[in-house]
BALO-188913 format. One record per atom (N, C-alpha, C, CB): residue in one letter; z, y, x; residue number from 0. Coordinates in steps of 0.2 Angstrom, whole numbers, plus 5000, padded with zeros to 4 digits. Last residue first. Glycine has a CB too. Example, Ala and Ser with C-alpha at 12.3 -4.5 7.8 and 13.67 -1.06 7.14 Angstrom:
REM BALO-188913
SITE,code,zz,yy,xx,pos
SITE,S,5035,4989,5064,1;
SITE,S,5036,4995,5068,1;
SITE,S,5039,5000,5064,1;
SITE,S,5029,4997,5070,1;
SITE,A,5039,4972,5066,0;
SITE,A,5039,4978,5062,0;
SITE,A,5039,4984,5066,0;
SITE,A,5045,4978,5057,0;
END
This chain:
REM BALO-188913
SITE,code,zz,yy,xx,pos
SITE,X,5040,5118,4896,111;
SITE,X,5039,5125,4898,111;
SITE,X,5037,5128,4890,111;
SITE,X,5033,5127,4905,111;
SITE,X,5039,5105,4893,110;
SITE,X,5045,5109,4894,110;
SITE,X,5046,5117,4896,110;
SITE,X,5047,5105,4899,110;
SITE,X,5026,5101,4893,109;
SITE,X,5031,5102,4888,109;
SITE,X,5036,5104,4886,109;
SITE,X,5032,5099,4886,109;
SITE,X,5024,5102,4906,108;
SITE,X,5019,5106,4903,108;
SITE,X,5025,5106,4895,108;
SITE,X,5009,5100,4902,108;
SITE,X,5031,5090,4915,107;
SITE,X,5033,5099,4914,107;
SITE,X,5030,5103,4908,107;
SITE,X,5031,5105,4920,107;
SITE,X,5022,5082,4906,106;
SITE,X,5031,5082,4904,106;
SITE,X,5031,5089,4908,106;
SITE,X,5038,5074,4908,106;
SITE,X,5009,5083,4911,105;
SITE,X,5012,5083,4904,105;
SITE,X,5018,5084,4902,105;
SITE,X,5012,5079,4902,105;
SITE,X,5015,5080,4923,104;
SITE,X,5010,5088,4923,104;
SITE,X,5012,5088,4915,104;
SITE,X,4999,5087,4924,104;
SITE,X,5015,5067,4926,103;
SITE,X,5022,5072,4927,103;
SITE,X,5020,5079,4925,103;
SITE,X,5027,5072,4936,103;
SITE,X,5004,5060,4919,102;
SITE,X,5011,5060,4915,102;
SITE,X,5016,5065,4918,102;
SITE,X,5014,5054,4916,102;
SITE,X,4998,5063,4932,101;
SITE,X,4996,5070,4925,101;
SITE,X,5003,5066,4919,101;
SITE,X,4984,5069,4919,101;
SITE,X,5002,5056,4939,100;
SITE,X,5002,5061,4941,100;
SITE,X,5002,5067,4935,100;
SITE,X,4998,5060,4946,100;
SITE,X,4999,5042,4932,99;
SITE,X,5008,5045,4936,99;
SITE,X,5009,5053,4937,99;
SITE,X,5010,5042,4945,99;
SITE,X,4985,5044,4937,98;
SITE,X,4991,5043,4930,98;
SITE,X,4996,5044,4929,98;
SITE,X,4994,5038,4927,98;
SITE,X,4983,5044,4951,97;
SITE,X,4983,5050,4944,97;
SITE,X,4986,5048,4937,97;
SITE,X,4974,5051,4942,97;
SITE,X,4987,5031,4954,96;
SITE,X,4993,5038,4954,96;
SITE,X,4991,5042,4950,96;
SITE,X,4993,5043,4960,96;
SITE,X,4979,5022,4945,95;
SITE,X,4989,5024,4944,95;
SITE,X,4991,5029,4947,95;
SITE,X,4994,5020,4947,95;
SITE,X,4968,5026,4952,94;
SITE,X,4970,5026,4947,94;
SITE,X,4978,5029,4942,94;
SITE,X,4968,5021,4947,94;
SITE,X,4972,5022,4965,93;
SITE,X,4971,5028,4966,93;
SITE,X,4971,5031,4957,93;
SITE,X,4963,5029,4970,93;
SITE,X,4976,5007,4963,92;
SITE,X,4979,5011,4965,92;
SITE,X,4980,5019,4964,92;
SITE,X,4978,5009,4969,92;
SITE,X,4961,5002,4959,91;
SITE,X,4967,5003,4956,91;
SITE,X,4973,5007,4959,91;
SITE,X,4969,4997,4955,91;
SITE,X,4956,5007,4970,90;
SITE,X,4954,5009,4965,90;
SITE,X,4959,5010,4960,90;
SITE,X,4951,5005,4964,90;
SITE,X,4961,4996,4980,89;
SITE,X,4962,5002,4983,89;
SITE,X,4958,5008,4977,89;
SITE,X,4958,5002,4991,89;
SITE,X,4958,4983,4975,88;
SITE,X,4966,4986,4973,88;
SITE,X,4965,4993,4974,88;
SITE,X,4973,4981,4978,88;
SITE,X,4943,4982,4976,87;
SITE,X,4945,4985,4969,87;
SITE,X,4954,4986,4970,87;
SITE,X,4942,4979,4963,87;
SITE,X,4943,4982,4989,86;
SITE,X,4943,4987,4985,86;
SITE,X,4944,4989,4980,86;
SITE,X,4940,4988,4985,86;
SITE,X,4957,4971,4996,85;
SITE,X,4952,4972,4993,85;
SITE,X,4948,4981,4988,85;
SITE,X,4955,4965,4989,85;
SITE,X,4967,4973,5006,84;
SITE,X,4961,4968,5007,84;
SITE,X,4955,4971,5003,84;
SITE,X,4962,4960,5004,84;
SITE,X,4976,4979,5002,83;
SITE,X,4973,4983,5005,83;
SITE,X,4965,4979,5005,83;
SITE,X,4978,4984,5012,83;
SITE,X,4985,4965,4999,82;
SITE,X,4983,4971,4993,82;
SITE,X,4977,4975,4996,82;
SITE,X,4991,4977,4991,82;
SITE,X,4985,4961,5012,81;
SITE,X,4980,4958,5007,81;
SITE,X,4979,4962,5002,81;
SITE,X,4983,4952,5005,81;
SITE,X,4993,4970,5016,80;
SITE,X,4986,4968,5022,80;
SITE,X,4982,4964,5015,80;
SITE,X,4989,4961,5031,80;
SITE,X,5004,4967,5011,79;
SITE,X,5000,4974,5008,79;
SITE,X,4993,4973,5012,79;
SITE,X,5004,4983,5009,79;
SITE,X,5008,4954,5015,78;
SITE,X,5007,4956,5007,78;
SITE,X,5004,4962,5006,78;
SITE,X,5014,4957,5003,78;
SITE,X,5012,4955,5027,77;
SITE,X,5007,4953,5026,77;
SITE,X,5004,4954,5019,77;
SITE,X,5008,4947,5027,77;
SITE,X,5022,4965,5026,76;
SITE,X,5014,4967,5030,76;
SITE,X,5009,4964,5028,76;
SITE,X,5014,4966,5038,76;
SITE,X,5032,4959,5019,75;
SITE,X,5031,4966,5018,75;
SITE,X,5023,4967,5020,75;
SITE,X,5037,4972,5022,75;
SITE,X,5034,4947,5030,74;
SITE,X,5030,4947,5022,74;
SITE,X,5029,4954,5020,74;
SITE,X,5035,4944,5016,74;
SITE,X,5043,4955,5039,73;
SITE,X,5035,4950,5042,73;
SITE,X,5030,4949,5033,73;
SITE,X,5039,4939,5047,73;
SITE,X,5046,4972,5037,72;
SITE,X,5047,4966,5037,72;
SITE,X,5041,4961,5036,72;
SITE,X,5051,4965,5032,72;
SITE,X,5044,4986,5039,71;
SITE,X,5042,4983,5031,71;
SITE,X,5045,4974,5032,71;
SITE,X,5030,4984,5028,71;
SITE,X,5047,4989,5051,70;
SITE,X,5051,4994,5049,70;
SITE,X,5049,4991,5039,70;
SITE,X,5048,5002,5054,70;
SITE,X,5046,4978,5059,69;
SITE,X,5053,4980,5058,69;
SITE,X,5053,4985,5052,69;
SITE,X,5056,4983,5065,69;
SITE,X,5032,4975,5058,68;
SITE,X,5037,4972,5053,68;
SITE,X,5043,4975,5052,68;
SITE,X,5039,4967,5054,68;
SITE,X,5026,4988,5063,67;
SITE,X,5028,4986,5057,67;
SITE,X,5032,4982,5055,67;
SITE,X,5024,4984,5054,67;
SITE,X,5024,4983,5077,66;
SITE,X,5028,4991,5076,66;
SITE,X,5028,4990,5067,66;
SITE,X,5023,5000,5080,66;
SITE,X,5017,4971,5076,65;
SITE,X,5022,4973,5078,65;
SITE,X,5027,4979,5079,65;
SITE,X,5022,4972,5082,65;
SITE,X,5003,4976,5067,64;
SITE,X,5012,4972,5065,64;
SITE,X,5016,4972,5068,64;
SITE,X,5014,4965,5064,64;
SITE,X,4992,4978,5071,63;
SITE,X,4998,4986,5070,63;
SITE,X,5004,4980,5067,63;
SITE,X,4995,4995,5061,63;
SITE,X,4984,4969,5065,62;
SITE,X,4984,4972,5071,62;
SITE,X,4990,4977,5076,62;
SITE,X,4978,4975,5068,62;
SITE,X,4987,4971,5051,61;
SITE,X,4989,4965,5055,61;
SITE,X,4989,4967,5063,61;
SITE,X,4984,4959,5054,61;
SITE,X,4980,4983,5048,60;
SITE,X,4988,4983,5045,60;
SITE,X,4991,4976,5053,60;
SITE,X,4988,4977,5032,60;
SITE,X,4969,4979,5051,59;
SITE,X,4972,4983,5056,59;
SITE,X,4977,4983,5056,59;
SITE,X,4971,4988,5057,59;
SITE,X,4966,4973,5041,58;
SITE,X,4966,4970,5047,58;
SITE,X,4968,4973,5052,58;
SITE,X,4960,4968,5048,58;
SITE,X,4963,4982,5033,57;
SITE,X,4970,4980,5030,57;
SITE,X,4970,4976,5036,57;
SITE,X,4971,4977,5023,57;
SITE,X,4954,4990,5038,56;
SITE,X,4961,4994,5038,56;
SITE,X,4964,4990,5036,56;
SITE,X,4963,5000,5034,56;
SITE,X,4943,4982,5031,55;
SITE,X,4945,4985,5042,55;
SITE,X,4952,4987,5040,55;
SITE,X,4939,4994,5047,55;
SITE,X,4944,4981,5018,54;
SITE,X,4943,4976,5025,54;
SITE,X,4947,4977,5031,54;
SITE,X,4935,4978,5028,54;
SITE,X,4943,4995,5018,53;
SITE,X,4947,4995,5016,53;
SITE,X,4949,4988,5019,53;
SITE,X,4947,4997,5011,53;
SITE,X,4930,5004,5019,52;
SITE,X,4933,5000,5024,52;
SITE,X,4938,4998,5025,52;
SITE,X,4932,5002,5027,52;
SITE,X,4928,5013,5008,51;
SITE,X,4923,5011,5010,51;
SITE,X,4925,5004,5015,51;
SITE,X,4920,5017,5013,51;
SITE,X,4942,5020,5008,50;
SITE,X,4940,5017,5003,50;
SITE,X,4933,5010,5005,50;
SITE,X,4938,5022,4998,50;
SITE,X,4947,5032,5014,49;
SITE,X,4944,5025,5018,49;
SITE,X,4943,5018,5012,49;
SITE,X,4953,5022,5023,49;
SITE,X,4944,5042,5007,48;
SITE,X,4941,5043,5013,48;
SITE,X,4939,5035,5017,48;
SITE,X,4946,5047,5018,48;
SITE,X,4951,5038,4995,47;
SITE,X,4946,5037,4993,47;
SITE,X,4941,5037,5000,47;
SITE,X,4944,5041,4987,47;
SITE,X,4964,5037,5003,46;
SITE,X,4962,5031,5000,46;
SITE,X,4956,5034,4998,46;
SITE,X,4966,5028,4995,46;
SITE,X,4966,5054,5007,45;
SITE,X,4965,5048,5011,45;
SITE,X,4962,5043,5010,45;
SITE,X,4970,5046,5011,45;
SITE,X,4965,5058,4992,44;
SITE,X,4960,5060,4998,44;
SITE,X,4961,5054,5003,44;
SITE,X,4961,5068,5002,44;
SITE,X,4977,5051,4988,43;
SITE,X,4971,5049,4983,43;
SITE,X,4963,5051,4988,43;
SITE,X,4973,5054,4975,43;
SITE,X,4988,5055,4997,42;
SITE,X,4988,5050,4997,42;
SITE,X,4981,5047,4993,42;
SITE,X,4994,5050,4994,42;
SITE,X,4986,5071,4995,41;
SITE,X,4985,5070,5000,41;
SITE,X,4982,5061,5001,41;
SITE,X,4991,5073,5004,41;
SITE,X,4989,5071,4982,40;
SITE,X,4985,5072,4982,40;
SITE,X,4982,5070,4991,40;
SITE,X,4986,5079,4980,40;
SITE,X,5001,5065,4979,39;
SITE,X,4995,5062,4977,39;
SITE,X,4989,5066,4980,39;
SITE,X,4993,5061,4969,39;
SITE,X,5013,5068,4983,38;
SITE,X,5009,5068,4989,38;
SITE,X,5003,5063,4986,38;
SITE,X,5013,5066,4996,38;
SITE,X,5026,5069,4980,37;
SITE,X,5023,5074,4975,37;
SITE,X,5017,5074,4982,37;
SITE,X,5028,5082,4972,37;
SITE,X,5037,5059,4979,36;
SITE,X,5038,5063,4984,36;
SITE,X,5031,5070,4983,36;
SITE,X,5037,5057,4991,36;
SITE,X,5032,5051,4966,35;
SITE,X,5037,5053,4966,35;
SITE,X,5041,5061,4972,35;
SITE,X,5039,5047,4967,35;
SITE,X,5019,5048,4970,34;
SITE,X,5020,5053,4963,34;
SITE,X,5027,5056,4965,34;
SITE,X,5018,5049,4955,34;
SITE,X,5024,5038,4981,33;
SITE,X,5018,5043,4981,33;
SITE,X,5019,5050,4976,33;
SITE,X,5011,5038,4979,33;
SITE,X,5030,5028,4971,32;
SITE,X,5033,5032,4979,32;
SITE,X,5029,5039,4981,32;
SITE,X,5032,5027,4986,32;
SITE,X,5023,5026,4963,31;
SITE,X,5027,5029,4961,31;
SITE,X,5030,5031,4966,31;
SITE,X,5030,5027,4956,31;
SITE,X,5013,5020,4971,30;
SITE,X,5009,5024,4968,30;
SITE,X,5016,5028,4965,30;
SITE,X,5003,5021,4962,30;
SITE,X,5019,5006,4975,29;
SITE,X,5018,5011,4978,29;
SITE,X,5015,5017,4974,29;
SITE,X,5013,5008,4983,29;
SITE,X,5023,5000,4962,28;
SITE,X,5028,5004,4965,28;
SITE,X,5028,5008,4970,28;
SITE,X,5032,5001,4966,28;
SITE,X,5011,4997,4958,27;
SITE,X,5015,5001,4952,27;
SITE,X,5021,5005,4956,27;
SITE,X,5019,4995,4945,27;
SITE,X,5007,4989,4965,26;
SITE,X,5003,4993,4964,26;
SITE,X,5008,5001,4962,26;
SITE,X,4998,4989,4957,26;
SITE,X,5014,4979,4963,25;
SITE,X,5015,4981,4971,25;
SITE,X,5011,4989,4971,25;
SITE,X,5010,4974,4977,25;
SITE,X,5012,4975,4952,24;
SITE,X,5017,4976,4954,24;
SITE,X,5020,4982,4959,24;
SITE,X,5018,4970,4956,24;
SITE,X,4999,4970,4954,23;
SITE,X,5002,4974,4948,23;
SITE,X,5011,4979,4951,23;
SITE,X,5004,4967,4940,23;
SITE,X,5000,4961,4964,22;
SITE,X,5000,4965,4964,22;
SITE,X,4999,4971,4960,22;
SITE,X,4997,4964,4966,22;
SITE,X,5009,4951,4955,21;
SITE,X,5011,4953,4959,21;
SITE,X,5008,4957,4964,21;
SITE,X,5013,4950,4961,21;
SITE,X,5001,4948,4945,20;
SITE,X,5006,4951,4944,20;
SITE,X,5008,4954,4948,20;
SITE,X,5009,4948,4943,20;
SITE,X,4989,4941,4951,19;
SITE,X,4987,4948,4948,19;
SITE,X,4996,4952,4946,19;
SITE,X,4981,4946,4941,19;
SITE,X,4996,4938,4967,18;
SITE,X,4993,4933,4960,18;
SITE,X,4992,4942,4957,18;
SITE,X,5002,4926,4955,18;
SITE,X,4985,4935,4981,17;
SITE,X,4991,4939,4978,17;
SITE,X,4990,4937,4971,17;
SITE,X,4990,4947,4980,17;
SITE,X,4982,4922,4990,16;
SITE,X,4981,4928,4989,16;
SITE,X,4987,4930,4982,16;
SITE,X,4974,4928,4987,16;
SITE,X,4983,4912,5005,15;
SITE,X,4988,4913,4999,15;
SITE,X,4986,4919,4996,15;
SITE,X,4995,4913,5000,15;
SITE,X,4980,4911,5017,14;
SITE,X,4975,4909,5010,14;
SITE,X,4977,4910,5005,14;
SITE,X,4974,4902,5008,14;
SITE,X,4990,4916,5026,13;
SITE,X,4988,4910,5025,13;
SITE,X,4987,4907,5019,13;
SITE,X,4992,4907,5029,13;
SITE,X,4990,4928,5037,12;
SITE,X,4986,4927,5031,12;
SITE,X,4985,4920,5029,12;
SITE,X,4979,4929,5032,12;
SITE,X,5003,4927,5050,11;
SITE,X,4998,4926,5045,11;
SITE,X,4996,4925,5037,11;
SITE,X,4997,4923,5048,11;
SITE,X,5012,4941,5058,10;
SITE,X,5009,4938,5053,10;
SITE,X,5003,4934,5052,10;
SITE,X,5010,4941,5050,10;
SITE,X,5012,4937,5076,9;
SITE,X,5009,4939,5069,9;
SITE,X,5011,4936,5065,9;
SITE,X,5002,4940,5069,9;
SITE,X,5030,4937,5081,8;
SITE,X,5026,4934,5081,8;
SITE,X,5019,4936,5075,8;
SITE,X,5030,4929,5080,8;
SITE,X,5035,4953,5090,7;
SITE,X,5038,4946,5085,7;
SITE,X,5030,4945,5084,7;
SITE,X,5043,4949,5076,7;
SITE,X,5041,4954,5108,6;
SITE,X,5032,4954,5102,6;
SITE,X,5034,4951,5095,6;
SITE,X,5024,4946,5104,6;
SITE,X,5052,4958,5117,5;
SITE,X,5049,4954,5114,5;
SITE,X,5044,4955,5108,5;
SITE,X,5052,4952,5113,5;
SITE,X,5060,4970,5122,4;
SITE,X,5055,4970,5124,4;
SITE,X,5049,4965,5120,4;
SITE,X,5056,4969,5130,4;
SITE,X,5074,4962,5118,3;
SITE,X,5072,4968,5116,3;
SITE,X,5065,4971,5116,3;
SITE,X,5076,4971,5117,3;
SITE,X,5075,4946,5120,2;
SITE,X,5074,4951,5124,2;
SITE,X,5071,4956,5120,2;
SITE,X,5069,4951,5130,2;
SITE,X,5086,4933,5118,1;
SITE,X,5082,4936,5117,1;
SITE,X,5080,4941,5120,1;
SITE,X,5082,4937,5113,1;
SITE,X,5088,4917,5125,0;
SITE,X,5090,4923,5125,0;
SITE,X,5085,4928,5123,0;
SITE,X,5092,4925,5133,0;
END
């Protein structure tokens, strides 16, 4: 029987790191969610604030799973706990928004 009160089980990290594609990937679609809702700025201060301890945050990602998976699913968490892992993704990342960001600056800029 199940109980609504129940823990889903942690994810784990199990060695398997991200292939460069697939954080490319992962990269490209968080950053257009971000550009899209028009919150680089807030999104690129944040990441560079925690940039330094990006370790700790993505362990915390794990830490924080049960009120996560439901809402990214048990792979959703683990996959960005590892994108998060590393600094250089949390670089890249900040990168692409501003790209995304001044490409949409450009295209009003030409339309005006």
């Amino acid at each position: 029987m199940s109980h609504a009160h129940e823990i889903p089980p942690q994810p784990e990290l199990d060695g398997e790191e991200l292939s460069p594609e697939e954080r490319d990937r992962m990269i490209e679609e968080l950053a257009h969610k971000i550009v899209d809702r028009r919150l680089e700025t807030p999104a690129i201060l944040f990441l560079e604030m925690h940039k330094p301890v990006t370790f700790l945050a993505s362990q915390s990602v794990l830490v924080a799973s049960p009120f996560l998976v439901p809402l990214f699913g048990r792979d959703g968490v683990r996959r960005y706990s590892q994108l998060f892992s590393a600094q250089e993704n949390v670089e890249l990342l900040i990168r692409r928004i501003e790209e995304l960001a001044d490409e949409r600056s450009e295209s009003k800029a030409e339309k005006d």
